[in-house]
C-alpha positions as CSV (number, residue, x, y, z in Angstrom):
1,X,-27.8,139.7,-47.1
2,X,-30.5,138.9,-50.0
3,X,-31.1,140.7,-53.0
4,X,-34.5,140.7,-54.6
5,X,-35.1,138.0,-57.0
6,X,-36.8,139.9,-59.9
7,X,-39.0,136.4,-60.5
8,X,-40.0,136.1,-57.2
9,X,-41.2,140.0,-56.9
10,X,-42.7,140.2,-60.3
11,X,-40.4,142.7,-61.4
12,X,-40.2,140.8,-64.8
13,X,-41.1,137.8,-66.6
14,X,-39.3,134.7,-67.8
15,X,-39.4,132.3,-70.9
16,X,-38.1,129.2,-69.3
17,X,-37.5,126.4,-72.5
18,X,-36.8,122.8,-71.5
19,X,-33.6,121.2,-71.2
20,X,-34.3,117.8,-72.3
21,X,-36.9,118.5,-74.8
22,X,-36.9,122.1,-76.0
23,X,-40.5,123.1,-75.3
24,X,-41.8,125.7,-73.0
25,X,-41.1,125.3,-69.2
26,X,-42.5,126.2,-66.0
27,X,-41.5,128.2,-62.9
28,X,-42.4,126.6,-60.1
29,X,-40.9,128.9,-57.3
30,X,-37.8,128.9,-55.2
31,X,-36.0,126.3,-54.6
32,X,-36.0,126.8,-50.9
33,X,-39.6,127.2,-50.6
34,X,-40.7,123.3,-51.5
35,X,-37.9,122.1,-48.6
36,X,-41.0,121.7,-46.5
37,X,-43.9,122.8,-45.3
38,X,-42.9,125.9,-43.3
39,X,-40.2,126.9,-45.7
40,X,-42.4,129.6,-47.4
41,X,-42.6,131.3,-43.8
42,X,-38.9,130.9,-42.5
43,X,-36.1,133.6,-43.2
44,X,-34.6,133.6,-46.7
45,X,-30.8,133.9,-44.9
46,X,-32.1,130.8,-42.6
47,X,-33.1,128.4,-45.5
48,X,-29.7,129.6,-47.6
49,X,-27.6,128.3,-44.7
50,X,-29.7,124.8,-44.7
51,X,-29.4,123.9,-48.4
52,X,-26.5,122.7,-49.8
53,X,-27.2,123.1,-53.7
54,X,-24.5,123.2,-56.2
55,X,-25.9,125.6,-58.3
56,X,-26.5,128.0,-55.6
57,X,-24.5,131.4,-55.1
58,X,-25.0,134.8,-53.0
59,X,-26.1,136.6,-55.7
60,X,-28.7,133.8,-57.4
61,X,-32.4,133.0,-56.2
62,X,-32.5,129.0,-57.6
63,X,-36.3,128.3,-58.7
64,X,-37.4,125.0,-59.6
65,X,-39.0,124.9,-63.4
66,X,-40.7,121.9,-64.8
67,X,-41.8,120.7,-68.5
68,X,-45.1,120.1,-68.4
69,X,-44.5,118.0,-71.9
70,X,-42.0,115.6,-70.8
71,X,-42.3,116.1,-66.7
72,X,-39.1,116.5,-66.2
73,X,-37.6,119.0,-63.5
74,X,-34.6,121.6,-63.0
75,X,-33.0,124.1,-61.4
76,X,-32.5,127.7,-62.8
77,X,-30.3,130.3,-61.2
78,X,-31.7,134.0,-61.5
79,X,-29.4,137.3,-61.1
80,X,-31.2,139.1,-57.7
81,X,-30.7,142.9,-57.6
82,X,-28.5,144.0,-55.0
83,X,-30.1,147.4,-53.2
């Protein structure tokens, strides 16, 4: 079972800096979400089961982030609260 992602439910915000180039970053959303079209609408257990992601665990909601300086993209793993 899913925790809440405290990103997701705007329980808090995040500073997100760039890996490659150290400026400010972006949070684009889950990870799961931009898997297609209907992914938004599907259950959360559903889309975990149909990812295979490296830096995914039970515990972590992955969002995508992206550098609008230097475009690049990545993956950050944030702590969901467990109810």
């Amino acid at each position: 079972m899913s925790g809440l992602c405290p990103i997701c439910n705007s329980f808090c915000t995040v500073e997100l800096i760039c890996r490659h180039c150290g400026h400010q970053a972006q949070d684009l959303g889950r990870f799961t979400d931009m898997l297609g079209p209907y992914s938004p609408y599907r259950d959360i257990e559903d889309l975990e089961m149909t990812h295979a992601d490296a830096a995914s665990t039970d515990s972590a909601c992955i969002h995508v982030c992206e550098c609008p300086t230097c475009r690049k993209s990545f993956l950050v793993g944030f702590n969901e609260w467990q109810g």
